[in-house]
N, C-alpha and C positions, 0 to 999 in steps of 0.2 A: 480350571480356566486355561484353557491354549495361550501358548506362548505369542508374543506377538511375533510378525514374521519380521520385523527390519532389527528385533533381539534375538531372534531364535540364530546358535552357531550352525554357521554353513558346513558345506558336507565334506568331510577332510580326504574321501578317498583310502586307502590302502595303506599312503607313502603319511608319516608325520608333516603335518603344518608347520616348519619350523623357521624362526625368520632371526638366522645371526646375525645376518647383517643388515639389518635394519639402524645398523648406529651410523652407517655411513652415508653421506649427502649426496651420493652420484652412482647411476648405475652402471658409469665406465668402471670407477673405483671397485664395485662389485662384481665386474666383469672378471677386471684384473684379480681381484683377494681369488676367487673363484677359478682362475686358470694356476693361476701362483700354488693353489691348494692341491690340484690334482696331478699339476707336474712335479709337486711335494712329496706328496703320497707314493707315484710311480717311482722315482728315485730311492727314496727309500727301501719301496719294496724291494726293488734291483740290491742296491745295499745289500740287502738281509739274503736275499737268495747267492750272493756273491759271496757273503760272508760265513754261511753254510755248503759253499758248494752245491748249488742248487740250478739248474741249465734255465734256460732261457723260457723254454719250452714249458717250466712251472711257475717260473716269474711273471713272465707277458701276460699271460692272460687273465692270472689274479690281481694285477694292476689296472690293467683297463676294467676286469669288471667290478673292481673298487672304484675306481676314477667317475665311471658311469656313475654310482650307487652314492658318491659323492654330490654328486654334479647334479643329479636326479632332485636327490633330497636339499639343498642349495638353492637351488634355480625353481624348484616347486616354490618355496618360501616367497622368492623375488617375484616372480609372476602371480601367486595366489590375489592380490587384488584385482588384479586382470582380471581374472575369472570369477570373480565376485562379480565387479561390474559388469563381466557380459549376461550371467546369470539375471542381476539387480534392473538391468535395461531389458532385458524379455519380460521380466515381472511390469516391469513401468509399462511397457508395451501394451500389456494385460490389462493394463486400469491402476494396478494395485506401486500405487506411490510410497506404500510407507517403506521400501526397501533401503537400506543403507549397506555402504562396504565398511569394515574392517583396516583401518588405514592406520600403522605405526609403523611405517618408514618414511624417511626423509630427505628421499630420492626424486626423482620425476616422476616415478611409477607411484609414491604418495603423497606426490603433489596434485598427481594427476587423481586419485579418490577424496584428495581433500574437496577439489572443485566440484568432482559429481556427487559428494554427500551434498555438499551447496547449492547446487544446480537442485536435486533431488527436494531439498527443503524447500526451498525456491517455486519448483511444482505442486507440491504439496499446498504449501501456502496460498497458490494463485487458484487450485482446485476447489481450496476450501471459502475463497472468497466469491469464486466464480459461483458455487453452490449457497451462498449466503443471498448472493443479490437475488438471485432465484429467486428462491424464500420470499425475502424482503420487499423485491418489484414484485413476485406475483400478489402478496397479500396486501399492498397499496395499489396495485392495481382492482384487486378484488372489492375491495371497500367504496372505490366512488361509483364502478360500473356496478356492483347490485343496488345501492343507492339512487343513483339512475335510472336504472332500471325498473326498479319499486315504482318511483315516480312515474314514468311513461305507461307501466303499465295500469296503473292507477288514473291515470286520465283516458285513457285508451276505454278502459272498465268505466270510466263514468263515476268512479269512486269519488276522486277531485275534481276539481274545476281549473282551466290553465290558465290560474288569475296571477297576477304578476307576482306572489309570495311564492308559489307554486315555479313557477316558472325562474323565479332566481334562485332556489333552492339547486333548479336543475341544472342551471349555469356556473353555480358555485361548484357543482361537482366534474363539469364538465373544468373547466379553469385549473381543478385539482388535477384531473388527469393532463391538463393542459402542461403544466408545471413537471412534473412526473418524465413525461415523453423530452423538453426541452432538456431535464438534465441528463438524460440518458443519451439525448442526442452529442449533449457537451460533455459528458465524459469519453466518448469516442473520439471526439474532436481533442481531445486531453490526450487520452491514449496516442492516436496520429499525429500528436504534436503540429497540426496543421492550424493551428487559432493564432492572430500577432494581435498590433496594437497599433491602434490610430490613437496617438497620442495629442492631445489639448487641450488647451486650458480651463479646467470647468470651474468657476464660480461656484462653491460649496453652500453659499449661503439659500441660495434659490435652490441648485441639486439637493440638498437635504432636505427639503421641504418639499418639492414634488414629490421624495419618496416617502416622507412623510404622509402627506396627502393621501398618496395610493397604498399604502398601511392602513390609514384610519379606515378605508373603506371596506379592506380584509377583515380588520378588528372590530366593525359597528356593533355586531352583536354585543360583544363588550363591552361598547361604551369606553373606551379606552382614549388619555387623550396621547401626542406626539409632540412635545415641545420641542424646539430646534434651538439650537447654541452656537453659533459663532463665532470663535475670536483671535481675528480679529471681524468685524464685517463682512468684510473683502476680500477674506480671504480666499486663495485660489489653489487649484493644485492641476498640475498635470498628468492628467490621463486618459485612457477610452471608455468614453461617458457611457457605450454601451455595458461592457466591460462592468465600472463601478455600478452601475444601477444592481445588474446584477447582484454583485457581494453583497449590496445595501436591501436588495428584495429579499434574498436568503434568510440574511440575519433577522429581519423585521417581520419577515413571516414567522421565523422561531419565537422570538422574542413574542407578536401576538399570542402562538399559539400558547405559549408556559406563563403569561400574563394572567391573574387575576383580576375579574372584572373591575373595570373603572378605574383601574392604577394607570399610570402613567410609563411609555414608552421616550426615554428621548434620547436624541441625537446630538451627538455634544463635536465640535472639529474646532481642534486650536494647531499651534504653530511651535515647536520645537525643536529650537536650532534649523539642521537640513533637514527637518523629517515635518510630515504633516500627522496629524492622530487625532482619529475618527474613533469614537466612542462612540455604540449603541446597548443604552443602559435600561436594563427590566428592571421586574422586583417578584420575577419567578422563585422558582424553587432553587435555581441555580445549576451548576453542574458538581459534584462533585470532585475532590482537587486531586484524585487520583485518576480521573478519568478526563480532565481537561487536556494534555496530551493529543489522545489518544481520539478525541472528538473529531478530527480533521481527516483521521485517518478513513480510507474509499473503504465504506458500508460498517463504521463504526458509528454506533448510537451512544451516547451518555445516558449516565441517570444523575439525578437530584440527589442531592446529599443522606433524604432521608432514603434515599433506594439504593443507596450504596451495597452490594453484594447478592442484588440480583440482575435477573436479566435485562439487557436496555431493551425498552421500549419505545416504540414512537419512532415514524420514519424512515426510513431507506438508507440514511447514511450518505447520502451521494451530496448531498446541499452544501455541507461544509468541504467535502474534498473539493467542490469546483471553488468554494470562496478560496481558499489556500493555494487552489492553482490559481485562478485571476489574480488572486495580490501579489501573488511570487511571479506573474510577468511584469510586475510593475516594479517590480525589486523590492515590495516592501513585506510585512508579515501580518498576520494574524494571530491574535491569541486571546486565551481567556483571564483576562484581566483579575487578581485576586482582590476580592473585595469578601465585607463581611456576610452582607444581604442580595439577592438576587444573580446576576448575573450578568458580568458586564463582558461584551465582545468588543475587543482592540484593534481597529488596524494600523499601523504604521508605514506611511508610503512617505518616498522620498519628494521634496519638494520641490527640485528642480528636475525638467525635463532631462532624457537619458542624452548623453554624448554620442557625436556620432560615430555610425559603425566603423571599428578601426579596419576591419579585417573585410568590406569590400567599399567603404566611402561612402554609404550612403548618408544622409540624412534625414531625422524627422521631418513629417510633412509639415509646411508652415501651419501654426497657430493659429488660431480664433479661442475668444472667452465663449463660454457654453453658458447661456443662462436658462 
């Protein structure tokens, strides 16, 4: 089996790779050890040739080309990351990410491959996600457009008829890619960092029950009910109602889809201390507790406890990154709640509105109750 290339040792040339002074934290200090050593050496040699009677004419010039030979083999050692890296960045240039340098000094010069192994990881890492969404978008893309497609061309052919089962078969799937495109649309909007926050006051009791509402209609097939919880009644929280609907449509569409028929989906929101906490509780299969983490993470899939140690399935991964970026503009969090049965998702938001901006005076725009 070929070595990999970011293990495989680099090419040492002629001269020994040798790196003494690697114990030292500066590469003035290795300047100095390095001048210190060859005007060591030439003195010396003078010594010896003085101390033998030996002219100038045989001393001079077997000190400089020891001093060289010193200096050569010294100074290769100090620079050898350098030339990793520029080797390691033609390689990257090429495609080929997995390269790394060779970094045991503790200089600026192995400060500086500490950062490009990291940078390097860093590439690697955003390559292999960049290639994951691929994956992932193309085959949830593929799934509702041949679906679609069947259908259309199936009435086209005369096969069906565009009686309204037919026909909401083909909206359900249009709705999917509809969904699809809006988070792809909002994780660029993520990426640009260009998304804020009209912040006010929404009434939870009503907001959790429209999304309710518009869940039971995703979940009919199921039969599925959506009980709502409030408490207190009244209670309220501040935030961008577009915003929350969102996290609340995410979770709810999971939570339908990992639902078994006829159970009950519900929505629970109470009042603790300064925080508000918004429970949306299944009785799926769950996530398992090593992979709840990791569930938030952009084009991370979970599995179910009994699917622990294979491949996640199901999804694109992108639903839950945008739920964790929308609650983390609200300053609050998300997470997977440990419970014994199903799976419950947590949010935690604060429950007074943000303070205003210290650092240009702005204020939140005034308030209205959202019902």
């Amino acid at each position: 089996m070929p070595t990999p290339r970011h293990a495989r040792a680099p090419h040492r040339g002629l001269l020994p790779d040798v790196r003494p002074l690697d114990r030292f934290q500066s590469i003035k200090i290795k300047l100095g050890v390095l001048v210190a050593a060859t005007v060591s050496l030439a003195a010396f040699l003078t010594w010896i040739g003085l101390h033998y009677h030996l002219g100038p004419t045989r001393t001079l010039p077997l000190a400089i080309v020891l001093s060289l030979v010193v200096t050569q083999v010294l100074a290769r050692g100090m620079t050898s990351p350098l030339r990793e890296m520029t080797a390691a960045a033609r390689a990257m240039a090429n495609g080929d990410l997995s390269q790394r340098v060779r970094s045991t000094s503790r200089d600026e010069v192995g400060q500086l491959a500490h950062a490009f192994n990291s940078m390097a990881e860093d590439l690697a890492s955003t390559d292999l996600l960049r290639r994951e969404m691929v994956a992932n978008v193309s085959h949830e893309l593929r799934t509702p457009v041949t679906a679609l497609q069947a259908q259309l061309e199936n009435i086209v052919d005369g096969v069906s008829e565009p009686d309204p089962a037919t026909m909401q078969a083909a909206l359900a799937q249009t709705e999917r890619l509809g969904r699809l495109v809006t988070y792809l649309l909002d994780l660029s909007r993520v990426e640009a960092g260009a998304v804020g926050l009209d912040v006010q006051d929404v009434a939870l009791a009503d907001f959790l029950q429209d999304a309710a509402d518009a869940a039971a209609l995703v979940g009919a097939d199921k039969e599925l009910r959506f009980p709502v919880v409030v408490d207190p009644p009244d209670l309220t929280l501040p935030a961008d109602a577009e915003r929350l609907h969102q996290v609340l449509a995410n979770l709810l569409h999971n939570a339908v889809r990992h639902s078994p028929r006829g159970e009950e989906v519900r929505l629970e929101a109470s009042r603790h201390g300064d925080r508000v906490v918004i429970d949306v509780v299944d009785h799926g299969p769950g996530i398992a507790r090593e992979q709840r983490a990791r569930v938030f993470e952009r084009f991370a899939r979970g599995n179910s406890p009994a699917q622990t140690g294979q491949i996640p399935t199901g999804g694109t991964g992108i639903g839950l990154a945008i739920v964790r970026w929308a609650v983390s503009l609200h300053g609050g969090t998300v997470e997977v709640a440990d419970t014994s049965t199903g799976c419950t998702m947590r949010l935690s938001l604060p429950a007074h509105p943000p303070a205003a901006d210290a650092g240009n005076g702005t204020h939140p725009a005034p308030r209205k109750v959202l019902r």
